[in-house]
TILUM-290324 format. One record per residue (C-alpha): residue in one letter; x, y, z; residue number from 1. Coordinates in Angstrom, 2 decimals, always signed. Layout:
REM TILUM-290324
  rest       c1       c2       c3   nr
     A        X        Y        Z  NUM
...
***
This chain:
REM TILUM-290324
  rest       c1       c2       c3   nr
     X   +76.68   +53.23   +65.84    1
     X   +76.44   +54.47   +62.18    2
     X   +79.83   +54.30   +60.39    3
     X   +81.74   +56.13   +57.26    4
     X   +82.52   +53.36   +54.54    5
     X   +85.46   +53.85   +52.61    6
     X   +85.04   +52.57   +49.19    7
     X   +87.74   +52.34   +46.49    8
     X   +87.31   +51.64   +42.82    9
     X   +89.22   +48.98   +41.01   10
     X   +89.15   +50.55   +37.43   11
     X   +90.45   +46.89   +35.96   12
     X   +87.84   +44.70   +37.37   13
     X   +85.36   +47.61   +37.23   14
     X   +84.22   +47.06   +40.72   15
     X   +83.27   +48.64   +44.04   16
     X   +85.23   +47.41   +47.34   17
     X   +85.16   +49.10   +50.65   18
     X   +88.47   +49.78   +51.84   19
     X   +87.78   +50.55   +55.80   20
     X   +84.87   +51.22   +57.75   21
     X   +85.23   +54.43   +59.95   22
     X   +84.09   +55.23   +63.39   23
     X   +84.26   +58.46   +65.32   24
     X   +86.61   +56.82   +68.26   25
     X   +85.60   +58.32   +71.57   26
     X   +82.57   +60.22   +69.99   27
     X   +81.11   +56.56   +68.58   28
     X   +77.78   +56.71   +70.25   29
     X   +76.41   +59.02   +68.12   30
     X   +73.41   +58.99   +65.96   31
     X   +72.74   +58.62   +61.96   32
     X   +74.97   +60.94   +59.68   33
     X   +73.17   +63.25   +58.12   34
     X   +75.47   +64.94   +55.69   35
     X   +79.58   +64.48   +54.60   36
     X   +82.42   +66.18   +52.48   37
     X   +85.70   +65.15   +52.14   38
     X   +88.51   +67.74   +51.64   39
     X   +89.90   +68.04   +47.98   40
     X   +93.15   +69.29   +49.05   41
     X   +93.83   +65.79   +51.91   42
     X   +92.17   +62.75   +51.19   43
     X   +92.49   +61.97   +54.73   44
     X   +89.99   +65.13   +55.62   45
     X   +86.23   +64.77   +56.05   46
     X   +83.53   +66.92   +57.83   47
     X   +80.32   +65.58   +58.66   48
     X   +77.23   +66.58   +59.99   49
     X   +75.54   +64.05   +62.57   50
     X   +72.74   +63.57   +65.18   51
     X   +74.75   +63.65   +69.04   52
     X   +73.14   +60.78   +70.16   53
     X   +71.17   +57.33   +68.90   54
     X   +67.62   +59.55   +68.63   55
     X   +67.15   +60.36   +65.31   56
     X   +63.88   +62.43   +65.71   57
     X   +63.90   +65.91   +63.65   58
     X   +64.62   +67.66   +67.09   59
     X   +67.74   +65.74   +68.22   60
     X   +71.12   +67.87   +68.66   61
     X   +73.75   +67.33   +65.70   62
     X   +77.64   +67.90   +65.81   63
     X   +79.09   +69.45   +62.76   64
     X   +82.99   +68.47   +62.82   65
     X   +86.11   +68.14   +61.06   66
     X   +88.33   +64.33   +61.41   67
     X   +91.03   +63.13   +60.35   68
     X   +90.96   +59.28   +58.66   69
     X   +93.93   +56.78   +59.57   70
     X   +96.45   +56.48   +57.25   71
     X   +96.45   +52.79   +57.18   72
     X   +92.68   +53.18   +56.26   73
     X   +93.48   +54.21   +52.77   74
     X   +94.90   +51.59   +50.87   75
     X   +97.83   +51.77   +47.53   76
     X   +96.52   +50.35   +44.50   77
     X   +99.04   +47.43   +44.50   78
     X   +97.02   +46.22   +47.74   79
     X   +95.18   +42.94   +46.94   80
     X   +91.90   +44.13   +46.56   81
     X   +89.82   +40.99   +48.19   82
     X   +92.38   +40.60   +51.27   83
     X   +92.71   +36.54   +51.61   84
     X   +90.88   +34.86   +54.41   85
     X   +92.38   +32.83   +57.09   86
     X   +91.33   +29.04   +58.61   87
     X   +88.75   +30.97   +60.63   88
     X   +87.33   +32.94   +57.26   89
     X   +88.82   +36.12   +58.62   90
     X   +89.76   +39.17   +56.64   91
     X   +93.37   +39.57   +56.91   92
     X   +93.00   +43.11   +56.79   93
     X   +90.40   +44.65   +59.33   94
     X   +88.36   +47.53   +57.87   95
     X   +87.75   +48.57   +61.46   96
     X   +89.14   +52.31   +61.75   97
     X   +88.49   +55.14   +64.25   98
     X   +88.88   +58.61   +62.90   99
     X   +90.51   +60.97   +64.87  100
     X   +88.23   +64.38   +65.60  101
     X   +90.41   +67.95   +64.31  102
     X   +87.46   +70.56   +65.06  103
     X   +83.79   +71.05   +65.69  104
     X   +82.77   +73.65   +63.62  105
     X   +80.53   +76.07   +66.17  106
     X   +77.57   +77.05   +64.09  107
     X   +75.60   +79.16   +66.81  108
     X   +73.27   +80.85   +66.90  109
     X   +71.86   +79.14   +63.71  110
     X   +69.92   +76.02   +64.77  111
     X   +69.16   +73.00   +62.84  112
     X   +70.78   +70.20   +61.31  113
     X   +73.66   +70.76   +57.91  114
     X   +71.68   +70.15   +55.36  115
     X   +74.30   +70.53   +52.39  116
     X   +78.16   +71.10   +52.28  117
     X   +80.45   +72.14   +49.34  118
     X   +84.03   +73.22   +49.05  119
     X   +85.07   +76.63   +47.13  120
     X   +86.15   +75.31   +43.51  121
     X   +89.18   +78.35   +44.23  122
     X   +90.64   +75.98   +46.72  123
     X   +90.71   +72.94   +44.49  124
     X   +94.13   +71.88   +42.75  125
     X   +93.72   +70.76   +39.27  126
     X   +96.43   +67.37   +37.81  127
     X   +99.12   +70.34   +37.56  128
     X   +98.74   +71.29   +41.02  129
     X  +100.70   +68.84   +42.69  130
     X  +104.61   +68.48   +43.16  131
     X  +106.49   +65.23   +43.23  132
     X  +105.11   +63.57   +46.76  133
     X  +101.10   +64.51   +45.74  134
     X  +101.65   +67.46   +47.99  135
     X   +98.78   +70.01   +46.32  136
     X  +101.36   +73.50   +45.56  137
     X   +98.62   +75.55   +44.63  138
     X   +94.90   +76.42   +44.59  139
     X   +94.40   +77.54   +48.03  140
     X   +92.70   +81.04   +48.46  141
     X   +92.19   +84.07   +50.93  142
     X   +88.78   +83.65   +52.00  143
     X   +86.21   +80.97   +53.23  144
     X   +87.27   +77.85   +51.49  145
     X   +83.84   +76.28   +53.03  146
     X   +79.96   +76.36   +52.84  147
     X   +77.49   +74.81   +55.21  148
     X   +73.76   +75.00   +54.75  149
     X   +71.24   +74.82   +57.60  150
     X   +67.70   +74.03   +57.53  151
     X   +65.69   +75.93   +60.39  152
     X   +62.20   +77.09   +61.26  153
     X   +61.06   +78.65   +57.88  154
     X   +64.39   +80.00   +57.42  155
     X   +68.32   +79.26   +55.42  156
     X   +71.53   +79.95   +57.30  157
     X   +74.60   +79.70   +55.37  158
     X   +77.92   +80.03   +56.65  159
     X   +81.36   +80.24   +55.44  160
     X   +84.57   +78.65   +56.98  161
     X   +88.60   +78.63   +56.40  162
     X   +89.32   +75.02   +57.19  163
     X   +92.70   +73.77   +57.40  164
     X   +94.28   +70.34   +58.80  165
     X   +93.93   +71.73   +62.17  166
     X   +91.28   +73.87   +62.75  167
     X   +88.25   +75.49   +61.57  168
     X   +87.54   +78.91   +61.37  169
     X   +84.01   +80.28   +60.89  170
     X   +84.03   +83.45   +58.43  171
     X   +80.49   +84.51   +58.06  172
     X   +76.88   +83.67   +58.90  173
     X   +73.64   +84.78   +56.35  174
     X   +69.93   +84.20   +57.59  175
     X   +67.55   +83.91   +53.92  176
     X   +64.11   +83.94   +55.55  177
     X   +61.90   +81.00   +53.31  178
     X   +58.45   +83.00   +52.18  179
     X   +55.17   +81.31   +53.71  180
     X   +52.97   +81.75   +50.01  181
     X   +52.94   +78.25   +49.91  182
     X   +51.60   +75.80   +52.65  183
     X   +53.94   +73.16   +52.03  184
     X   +57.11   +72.08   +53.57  185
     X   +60.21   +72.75   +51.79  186
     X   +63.10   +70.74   +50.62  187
     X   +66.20   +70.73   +52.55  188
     X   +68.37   +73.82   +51.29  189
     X   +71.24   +73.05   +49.18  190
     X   +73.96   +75.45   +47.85  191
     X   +76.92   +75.48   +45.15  192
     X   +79.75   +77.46   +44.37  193
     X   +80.15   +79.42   +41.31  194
     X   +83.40   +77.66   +39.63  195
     X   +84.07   +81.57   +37.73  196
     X   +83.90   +83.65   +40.72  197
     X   +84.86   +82.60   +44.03  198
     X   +83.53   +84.74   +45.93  199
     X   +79.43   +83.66   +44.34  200
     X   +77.13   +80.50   +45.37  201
     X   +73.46   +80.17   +44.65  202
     X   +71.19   +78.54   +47.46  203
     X   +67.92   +76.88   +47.07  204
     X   +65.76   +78.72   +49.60  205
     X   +62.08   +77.33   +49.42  206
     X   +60.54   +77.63   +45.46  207
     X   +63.34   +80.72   +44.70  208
     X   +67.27   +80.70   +44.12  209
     X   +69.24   +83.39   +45.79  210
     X   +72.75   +84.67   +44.72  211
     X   +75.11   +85.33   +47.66  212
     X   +78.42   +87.10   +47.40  213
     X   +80.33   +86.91   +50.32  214
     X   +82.32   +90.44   +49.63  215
     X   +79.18   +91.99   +50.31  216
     X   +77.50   +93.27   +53.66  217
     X   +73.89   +91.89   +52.41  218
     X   +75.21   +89.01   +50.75  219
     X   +72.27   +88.77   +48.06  220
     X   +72.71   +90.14   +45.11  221
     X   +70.47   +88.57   +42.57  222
     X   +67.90   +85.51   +42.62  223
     X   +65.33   +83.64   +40.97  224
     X   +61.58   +83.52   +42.04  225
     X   +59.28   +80.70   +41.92  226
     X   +61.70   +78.57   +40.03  227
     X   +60.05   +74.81   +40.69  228
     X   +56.09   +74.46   +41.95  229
     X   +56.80   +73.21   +45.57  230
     X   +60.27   +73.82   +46.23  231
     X   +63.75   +73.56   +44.47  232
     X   +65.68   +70.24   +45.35  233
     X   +69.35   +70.82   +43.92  234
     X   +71.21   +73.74   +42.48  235
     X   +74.38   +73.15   +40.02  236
     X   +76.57   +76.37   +38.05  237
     X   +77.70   +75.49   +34.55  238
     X   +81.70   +74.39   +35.07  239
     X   +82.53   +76.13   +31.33  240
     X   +79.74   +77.99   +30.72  241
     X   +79.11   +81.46   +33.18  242
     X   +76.02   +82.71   +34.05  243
     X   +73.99   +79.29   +33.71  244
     X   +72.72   +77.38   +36.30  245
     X   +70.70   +73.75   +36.29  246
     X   +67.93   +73.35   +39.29  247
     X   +65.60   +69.96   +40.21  248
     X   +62.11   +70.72   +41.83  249
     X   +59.63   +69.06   +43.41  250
     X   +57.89   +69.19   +40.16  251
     X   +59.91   +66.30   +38.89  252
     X   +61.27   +68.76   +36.07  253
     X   +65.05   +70.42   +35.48  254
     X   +65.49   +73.41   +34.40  255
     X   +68.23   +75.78   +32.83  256
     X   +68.49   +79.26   +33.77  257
     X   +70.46   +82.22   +32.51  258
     X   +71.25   +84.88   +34.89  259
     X   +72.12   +87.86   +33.15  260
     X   +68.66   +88.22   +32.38  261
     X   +67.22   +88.35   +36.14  262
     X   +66.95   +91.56   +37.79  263
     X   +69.06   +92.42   +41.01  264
     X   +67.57   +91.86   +44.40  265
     X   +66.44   +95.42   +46.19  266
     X   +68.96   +95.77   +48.91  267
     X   +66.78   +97.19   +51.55  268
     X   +64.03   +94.20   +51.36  269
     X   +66.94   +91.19   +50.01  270
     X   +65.39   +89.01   +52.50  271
     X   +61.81   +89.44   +50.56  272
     X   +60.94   +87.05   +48.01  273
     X   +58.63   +89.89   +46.29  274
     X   +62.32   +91.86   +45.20  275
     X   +63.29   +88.45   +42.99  276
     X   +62.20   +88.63   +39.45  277
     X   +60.31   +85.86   +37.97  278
     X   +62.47   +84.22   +34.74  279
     X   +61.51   +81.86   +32.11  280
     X   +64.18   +79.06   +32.12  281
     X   +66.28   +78.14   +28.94  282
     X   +65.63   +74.65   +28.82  283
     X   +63.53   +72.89   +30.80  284
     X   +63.84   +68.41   +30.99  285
     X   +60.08   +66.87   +31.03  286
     X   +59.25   +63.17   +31.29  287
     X   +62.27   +61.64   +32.80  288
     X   +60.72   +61.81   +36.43  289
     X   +57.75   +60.89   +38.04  290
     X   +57.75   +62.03   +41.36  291
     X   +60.44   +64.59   +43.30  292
     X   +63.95   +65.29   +41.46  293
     X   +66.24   +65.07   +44.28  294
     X   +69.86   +65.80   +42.50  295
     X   +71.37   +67.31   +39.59  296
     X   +75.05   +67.26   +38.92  297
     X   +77.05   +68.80   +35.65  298
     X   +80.17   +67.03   +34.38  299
     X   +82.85   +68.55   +35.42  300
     X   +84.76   +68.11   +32.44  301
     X   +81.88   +68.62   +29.31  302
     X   +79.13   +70.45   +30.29  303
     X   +76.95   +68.78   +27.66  304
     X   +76.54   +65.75   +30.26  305
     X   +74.25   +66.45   +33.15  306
     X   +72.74   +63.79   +35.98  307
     X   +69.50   +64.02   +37.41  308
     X   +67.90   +61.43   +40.20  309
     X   +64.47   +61.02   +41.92  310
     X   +62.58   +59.85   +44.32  311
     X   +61.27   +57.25   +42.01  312
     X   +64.43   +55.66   +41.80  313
     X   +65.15   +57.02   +38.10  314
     X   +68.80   +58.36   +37.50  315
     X   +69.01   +59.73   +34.05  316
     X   +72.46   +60.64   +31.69  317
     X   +71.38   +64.02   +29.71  318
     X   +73.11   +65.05   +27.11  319
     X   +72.24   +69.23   +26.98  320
     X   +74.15   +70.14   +24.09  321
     X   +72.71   +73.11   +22.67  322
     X   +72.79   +75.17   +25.47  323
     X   +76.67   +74.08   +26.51  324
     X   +79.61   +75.43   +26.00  325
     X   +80.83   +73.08   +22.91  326
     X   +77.09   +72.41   +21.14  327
     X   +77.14   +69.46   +18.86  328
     X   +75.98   +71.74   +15.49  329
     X   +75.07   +68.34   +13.21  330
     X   +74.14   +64.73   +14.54  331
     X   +72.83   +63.28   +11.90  332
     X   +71.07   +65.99   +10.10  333
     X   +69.61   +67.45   +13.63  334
     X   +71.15   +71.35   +13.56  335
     X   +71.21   +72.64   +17.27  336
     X   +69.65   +75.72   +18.11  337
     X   +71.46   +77.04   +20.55  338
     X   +71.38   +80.27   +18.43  339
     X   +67.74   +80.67   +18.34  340
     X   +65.66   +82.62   +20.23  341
     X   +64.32   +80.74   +23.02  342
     X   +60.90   +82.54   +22.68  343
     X   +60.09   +81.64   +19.21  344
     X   +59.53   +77.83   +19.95  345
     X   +57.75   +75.67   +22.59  346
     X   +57.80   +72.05   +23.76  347
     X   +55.79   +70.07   +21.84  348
     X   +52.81   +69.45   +24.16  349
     X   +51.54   +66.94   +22.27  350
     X   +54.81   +64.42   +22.74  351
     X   +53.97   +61.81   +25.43  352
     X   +57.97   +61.97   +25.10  353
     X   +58.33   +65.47   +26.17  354
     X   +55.32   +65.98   +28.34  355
     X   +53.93   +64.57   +31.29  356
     X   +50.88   +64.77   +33.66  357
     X   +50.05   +62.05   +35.75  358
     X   +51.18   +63.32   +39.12  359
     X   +49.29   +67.06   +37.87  360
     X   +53.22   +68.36   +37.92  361
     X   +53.82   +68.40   +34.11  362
     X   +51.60   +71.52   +32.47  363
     X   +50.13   +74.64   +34.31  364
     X   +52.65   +77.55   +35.46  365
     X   +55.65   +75.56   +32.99  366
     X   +53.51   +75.58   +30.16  367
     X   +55.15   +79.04   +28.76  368
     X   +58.48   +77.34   +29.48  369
     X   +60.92   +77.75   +26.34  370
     X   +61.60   +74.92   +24.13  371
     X   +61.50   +71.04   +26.46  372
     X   +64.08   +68.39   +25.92  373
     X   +63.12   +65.14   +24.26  374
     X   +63.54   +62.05   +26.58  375
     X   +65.04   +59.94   +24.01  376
     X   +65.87   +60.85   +20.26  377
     X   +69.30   +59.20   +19.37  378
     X   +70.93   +62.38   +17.84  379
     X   +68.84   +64.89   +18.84  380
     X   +71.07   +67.67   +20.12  381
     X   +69.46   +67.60   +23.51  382
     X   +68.31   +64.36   +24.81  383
     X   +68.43   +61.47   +27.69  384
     X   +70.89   +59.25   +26.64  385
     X   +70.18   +56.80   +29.13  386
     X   +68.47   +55.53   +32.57  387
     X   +68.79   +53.56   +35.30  388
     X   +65.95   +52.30   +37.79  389
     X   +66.86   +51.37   +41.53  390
     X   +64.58   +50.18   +43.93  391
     X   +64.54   +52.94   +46.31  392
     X   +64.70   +57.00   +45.65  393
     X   +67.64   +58.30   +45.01  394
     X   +69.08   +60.48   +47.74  395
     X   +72.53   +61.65   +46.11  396
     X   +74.67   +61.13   +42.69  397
     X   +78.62   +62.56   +42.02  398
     X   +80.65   +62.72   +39.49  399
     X   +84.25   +61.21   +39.26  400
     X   +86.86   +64.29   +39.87  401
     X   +89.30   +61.99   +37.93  402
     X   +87.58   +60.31   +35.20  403
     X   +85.06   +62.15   +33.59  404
     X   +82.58   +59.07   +31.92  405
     X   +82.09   +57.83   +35.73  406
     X   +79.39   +58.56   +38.43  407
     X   +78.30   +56.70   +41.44  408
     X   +74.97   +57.18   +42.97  409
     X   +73.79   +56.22   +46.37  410
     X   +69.68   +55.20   +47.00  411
     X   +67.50   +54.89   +50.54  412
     X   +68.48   +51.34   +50.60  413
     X   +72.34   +52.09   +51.46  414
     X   +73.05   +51.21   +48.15  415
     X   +76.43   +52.43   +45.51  416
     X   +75.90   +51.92   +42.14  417
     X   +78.85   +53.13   +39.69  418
     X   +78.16   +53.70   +35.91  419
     X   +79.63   +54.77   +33.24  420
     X   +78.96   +57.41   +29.92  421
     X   +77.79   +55.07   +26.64  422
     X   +81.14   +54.93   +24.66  423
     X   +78.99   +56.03   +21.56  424
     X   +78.05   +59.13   +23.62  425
     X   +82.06   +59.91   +24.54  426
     X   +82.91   +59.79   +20.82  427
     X   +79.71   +62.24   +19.76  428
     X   +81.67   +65.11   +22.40  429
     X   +85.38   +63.93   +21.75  430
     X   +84.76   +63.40   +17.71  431
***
């Protein structure tokens, strides 16, 4: 049996505990979980995406499905938050829960396993949102409220749903065929919403980035082409800034991209990948991977922060500021130059800081790449402000939706690692 952990934060003692750990009930016997979202509107909603049964070869059959958690699962702050042991060195508090199952959400005909999940931004309440009892009052919309991502044969299937605390209601299915001009195998698909326009999301579909709106009977109506060597990892929009989305790659690299200046997909051949137009990105982040970059996340709050994480266990804290929606204009005698052209300069190629090439990922087809962050420059308008190693790669990283100086991320090894934004780097954006 593989289990959800609940895990709460105890902001005074700065530590990770895990509240409950959650079976399916009558469904427990099936397989590793592949995928999971909770519901932004009820904590006590989660959909996950899981093999049927113990095998957990490529080719096994997953469930997609909505459940409920207990309420006793999730616990009130006054809680103790290390329950006290009896004679026998008991928990006095069992974390065993069994979730109750709402829905299965039918994805047929599409066929393989839910690669990525995200909830429409539309549907989520912001702190004024919510009347006396926590109930949210607003920030529900008409519409799919849900995205799943598929990974087939060679192909992306994305599907929209209007999920409620009772049901689930499938809205629309799109097939984005994955171009073969590459003999490689590429990442799993992933997809976000566009936080200006409800009705957008962008979805990594092999090396490109295509542009969905859902109003539309083609769906595609712009994209990206050739965007990381290998295939394109993670997708992210701007929260304050529209138009600008970050992308990872199998090219260890993260790049910027503005899309007012793409060209529109050709409606009768949307599916082609020759009909995308081929972009130089605005920024592009060199040096602070080594092998795949698996995940990159914007702050939700300042869009000057960014996270990006690896497969060689590297989770870096960016600070993009020149390109954001509040740049810093003077650190230290450093002007941004956010209002420069980005043709006119380069990355300095020369900068074992900025550069890299010992995996053959860091110069060829990005070499005419506008200007390249430095990895580490104190008050250098764009820069890493700090790592972290883990042992293991780094398979996902988030964002707290309350606080925003706190992230968690979560490595091969099953481990949860909180951390927080430098306190000189919060007074540099609130200052």
């Amino acid at each position: 049996m593989n289990p959800l952990y609940l895990l709460r934060y105890h902001e005074e003692m700065n530590e990770l505990a895990v509240d409950a750990q959650l079976d399916f009930g009558d469904e427990g016997g099936g397989g590793e979980i592949w995928s999971c979202s909770s519901c932004p509107l009820d904590a006590k909603l989660v959909v996950t995406c899981r093999n049927s049964n113990s095998d957990a070869n490529d080719g096994a059959e997953t469930e997609t499905a909505l459940w409920r958690i207990p309420d006793d699962a999730i616990k009130e702050d006054d809680l103790d938050f290390y329950p006290d042991e009896d004679e026998f060195g008991d928990k006095s508090q069992d974390i065993n829960k069994s979730m109750t199952k709402i829905a299965g959400l039918d994805l047929a005909p599409a066929t393989g396993r839910v690669t990525d999940m995200q909830w429409n931004p539309g549907c989520i309440p912001d702190s004024n949102d919510f009347d006396d009892n926590d109930t949210p009052t607003t920030g529900q919309i008409t519409g799919a409220n849900f995205l799943t991502v598929q990974n087939g044969n060679r192909e992306v299937c994305v599907t929209t749903w209007d999920v409620n605390t009772s049901t689930a209601i499938k809205m629309d299915q799109t097939i984005l065929s994955i171009s073969n001009e590459r003999n490689v195998m590429p990442s799993p698909p992933k997809a976000t919403w566009d936080p200006h326009n409800q009705n957008i999301c962008a979805v990594t579909v092999g090396t490109n980035i295509s542009v969905l709106d859902m109003r539309t009977p083609t769906k595609v109506i712009n994209g990206l082409k050739s965007c990381h060597r290998f295939g394109v990892t993670d997708v992210d929009y701007n929260p304050n800034k529209p138009y600008v989305l970050s992308s990872s790659g199998q090219d260890a690299l993260v790049k910027f991209w503005d899309l007012r200046f793409t060209s529109s997909y050709d409606n009768d051949h949307h599916s082609n990948s020759a009909s995308l137009s081929r972009h130089s990105p605005r920024r592009t982040l060199r040096g602070g991977h080594t092998h795949w970059t698996t995940s990159v996340k914007y702050n939700s709050f300042h869009d000057q922060l960014l996270l990006s994480s690896g497969t060689d266990g590297m989770v870096n804290l960016w600070r993009v500021s020149s390109i954001s929606s509040a740049p810093l204009l003077d650190l230290g005698g450093n002007s941004a130059v956010d209002d420069m052209d980005d043709n006119d300069f380069d990355g300095d190629d020369d900068n074992p800081a900025t550069t890299f090439d010992n995996t053959g990922m860091g110069n060829d087809e990005d070499a005419g790449d506008s200007a390249s962050v430095e990895t580490d420059g104190g008050n250098a308008p764009d820069v890493r402000v700090t790592k972290m190693e883990m042992r293991e790669a780094i398979y996902d990283l988030a964002w707290s939706a309350a606080d925003p100086w706190v992230f968690v991320t979560l490595s091969f090894d099953g481990n949860v690692v909180l951390n927080h934004v430098p306190s000189k780097e919060k007074y540099k954006i609130l200052l």
